[in-house]
C-alpha positions in Angstrom: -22.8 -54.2 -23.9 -21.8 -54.7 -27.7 -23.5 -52.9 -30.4 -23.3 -54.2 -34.1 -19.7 -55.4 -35.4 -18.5 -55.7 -31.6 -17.3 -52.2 -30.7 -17.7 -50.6 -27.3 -20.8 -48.7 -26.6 -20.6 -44.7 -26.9 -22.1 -42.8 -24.7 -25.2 -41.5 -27.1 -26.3 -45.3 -26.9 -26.8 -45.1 -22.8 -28.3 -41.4 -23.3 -31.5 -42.6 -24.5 -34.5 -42.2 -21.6 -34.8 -46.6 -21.8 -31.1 -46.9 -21.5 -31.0 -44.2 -18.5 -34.0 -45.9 -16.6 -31.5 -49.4 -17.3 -29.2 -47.5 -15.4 -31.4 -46.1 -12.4 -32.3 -49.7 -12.1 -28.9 -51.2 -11.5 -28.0 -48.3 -9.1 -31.3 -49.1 -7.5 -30.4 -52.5 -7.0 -26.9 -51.9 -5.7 -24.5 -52.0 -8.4 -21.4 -50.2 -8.2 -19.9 -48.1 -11.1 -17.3 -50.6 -11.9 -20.0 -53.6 -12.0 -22.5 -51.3 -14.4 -19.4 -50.4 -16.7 -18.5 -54.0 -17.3 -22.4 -54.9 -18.3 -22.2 -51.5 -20.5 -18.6 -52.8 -22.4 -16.9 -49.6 -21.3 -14.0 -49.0 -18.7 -14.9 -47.4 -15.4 -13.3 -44.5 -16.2 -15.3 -44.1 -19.1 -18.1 -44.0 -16.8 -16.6 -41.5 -14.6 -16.1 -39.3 -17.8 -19.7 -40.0 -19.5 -20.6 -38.3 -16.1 -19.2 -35.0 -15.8 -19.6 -34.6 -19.4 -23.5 -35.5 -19.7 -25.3 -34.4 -16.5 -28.5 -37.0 -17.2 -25.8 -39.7 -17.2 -24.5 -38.6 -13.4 -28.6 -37.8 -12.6 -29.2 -41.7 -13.7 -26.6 -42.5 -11.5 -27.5 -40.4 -8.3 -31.4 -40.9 -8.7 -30.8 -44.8 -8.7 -28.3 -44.7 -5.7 -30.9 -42.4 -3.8 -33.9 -44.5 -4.6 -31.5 -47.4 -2.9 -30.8 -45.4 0.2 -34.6 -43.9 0.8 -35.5 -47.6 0.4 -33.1 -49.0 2.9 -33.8 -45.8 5.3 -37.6 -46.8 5.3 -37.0 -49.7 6.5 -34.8 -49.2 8.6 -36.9 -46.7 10.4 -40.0 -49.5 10.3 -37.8 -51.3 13.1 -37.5 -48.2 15.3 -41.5 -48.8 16.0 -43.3 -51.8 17.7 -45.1 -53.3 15.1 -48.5 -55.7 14.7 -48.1 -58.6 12.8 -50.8 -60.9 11.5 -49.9 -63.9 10.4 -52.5 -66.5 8.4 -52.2 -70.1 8.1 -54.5 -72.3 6.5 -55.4 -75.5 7.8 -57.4 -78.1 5.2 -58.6 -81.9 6.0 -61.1 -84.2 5.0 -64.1 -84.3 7.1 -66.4 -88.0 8.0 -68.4 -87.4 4.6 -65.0 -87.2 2.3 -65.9 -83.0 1.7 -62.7 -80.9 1.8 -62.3 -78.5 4.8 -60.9 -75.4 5.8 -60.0 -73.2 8.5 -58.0 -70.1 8.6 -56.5 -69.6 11.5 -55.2 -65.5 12.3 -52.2 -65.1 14.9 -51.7 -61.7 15.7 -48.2 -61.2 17.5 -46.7 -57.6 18.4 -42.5 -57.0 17.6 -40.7 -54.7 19.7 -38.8 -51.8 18.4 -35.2 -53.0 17.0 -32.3 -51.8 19.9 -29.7 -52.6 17.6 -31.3 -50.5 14.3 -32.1 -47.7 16.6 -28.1 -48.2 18.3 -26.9 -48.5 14.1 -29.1 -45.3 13.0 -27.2 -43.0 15.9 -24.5 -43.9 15.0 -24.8 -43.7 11.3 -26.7 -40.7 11.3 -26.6 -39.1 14.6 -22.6 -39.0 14.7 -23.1 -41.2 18.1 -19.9 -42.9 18.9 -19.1 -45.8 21.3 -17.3 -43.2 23.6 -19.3 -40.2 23.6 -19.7 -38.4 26.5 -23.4 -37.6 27.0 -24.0 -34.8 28.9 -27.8 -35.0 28.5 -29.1 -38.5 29.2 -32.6 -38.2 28.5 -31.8 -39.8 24.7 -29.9 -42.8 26.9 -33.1 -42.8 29.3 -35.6 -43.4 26.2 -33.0 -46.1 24.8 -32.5 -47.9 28.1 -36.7 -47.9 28.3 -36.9 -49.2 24.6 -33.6 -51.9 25.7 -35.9 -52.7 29.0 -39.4 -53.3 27.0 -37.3 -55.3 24.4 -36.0 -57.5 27.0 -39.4 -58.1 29.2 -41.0 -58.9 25.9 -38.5 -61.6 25.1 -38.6 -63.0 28.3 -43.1 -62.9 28.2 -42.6 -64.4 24.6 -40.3 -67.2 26.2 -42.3 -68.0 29.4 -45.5 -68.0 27.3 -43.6 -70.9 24.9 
């Protein structure tokens, strides 16, 4: 970003609490360092700098990027659990007398636990590996029952079609 008469921002104009909440927002929203640089008119080293030299700079930084993560980790623990869904559709027509009609119409429908988000979060978190050696399988047991409900549910949902 330009100020007045085109030259580069300086660090006191991102210091201010609205610039710094600008900031939390990109990193909230997944922008790298060299991506918020360009929008701020500096180099990404600059950036690096403006860091270690004003620690509400780097806490703009690391508050957005951890707001990100929690988010994504929320969710991504949501598909560890079977869920209920309700779903509501509303259907309108014209009845004998010309009168507009309703009726909402509520489909409940439960989703099983995620095997691949639960495989993904092991691995990612766990330090699970495609060739571990397990030497206690009651984790593999729960994941093999979670696998086996996930697959009779699939194949209920598919009869039932």
């Amino acid at each position: 970003m330009k100020n007045n008469g085109g030259r580069p921002s300086r660090y006191a104009d991102w210091l201010t609490e609205d610039r710094l909440r600008v900031i939390r927002m990109w990193k909230r929203g997944g922008l790298t360092d060299k991506e918020i640089s360009k929008k701020i008119g500096v180099r990404t080293q600059t950036i690096s700098e403006w860091k270690k030299r004003f620690p509400q700079f780097a806490e703009a930084f690391k508050n957005g990027k951890d707001e990100a993560d929690a988010s994504a980790e929320e969710s991504l623990l949501a598909l560890f659990q079977k869920q209920t869904i309700t779903e509501t559709r509303v259907e309108k027509w014209i009845d004998a007398n010309e009168k507009e009609k309703q009726h909402v119409i509520k489909t409940t429908k439960e989703v099983q636990p995620s095997a691949a988000a639960i495989i993904f979060y092991l691995k990612a978190k766990a330090g699970w590996r495609d060739n571990t050696i397990v030497t206690d399988s009651s984790t593999i047991d729960k994941l093999d029952q979670i696998l086996k409900q996930t697959q009779e549910s699939a194949e209920m949902e598919t009869d039932e079609e």
